[in-house]
C-alpha positions in Angstrom: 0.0 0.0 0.0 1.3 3.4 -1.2 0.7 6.4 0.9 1.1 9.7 -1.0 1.6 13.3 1.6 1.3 16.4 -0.2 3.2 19.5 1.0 1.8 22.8 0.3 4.4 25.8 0.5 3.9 29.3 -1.2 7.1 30.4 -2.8 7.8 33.7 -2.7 7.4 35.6 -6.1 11.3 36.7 -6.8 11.9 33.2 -6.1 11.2 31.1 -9.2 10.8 26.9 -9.4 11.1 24.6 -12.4 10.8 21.1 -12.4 12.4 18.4 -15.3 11.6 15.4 -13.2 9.0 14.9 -10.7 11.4 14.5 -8.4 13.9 17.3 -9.0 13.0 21.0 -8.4 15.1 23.5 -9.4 15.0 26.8 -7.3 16.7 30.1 -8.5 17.5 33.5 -7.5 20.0 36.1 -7.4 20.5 35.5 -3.7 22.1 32.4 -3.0 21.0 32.8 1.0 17.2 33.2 0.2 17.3 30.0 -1.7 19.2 28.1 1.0 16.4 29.4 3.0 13.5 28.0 1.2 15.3 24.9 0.5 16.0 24.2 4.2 12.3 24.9 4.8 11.4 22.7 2.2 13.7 19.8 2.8 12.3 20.0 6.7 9.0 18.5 5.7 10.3 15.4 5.6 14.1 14.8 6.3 15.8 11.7 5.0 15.9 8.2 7.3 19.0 6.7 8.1 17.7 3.0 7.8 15.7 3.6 4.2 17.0 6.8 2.7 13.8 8.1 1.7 13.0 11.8 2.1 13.8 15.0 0.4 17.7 14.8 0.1 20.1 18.3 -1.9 21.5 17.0 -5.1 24.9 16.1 -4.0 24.1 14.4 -0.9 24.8 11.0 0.2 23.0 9.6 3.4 24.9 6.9 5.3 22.4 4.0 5.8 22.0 2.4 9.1 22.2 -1.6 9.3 18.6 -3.2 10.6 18.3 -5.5 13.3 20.0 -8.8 12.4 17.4 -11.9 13.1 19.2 -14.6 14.3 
């Protein structure tokens, strides 16, 4: 079973947002620190786990997976 969780955020207007994949925005603006902004706001709707790796991750970023519990 899928569960789908929309996030609703208003952008301001000099800040502008394009999208190639579904999963890929694109934020741009002449000031690098009101873009860091939004995107920090953005990315903490849902940070990324450490045992799945699913969230909203930057595009360089690597996230260092946790090992489960071992069944013996």
């Amino acid at each position: 079973m899928f569960t789908v969780i929309f996030i609703f955020y208003k952008i301001p207007r000099d800040v502008s947002i394009t999208t190639l994949k579904e999963t890929k925005l694109f934020l741009t603006n002449p000031c690098l620190a009101k873009v860091s902004q939004i995107s920090a706001i953005i990315r903490s709707f849902k940070f990324p786990e450490i045992y799945k790796g699913k969230g909203i991750l930057y595009n360089d970023e690597k996230v260092a997976l946790k090992k489960g519990k071992k069944i013996s």
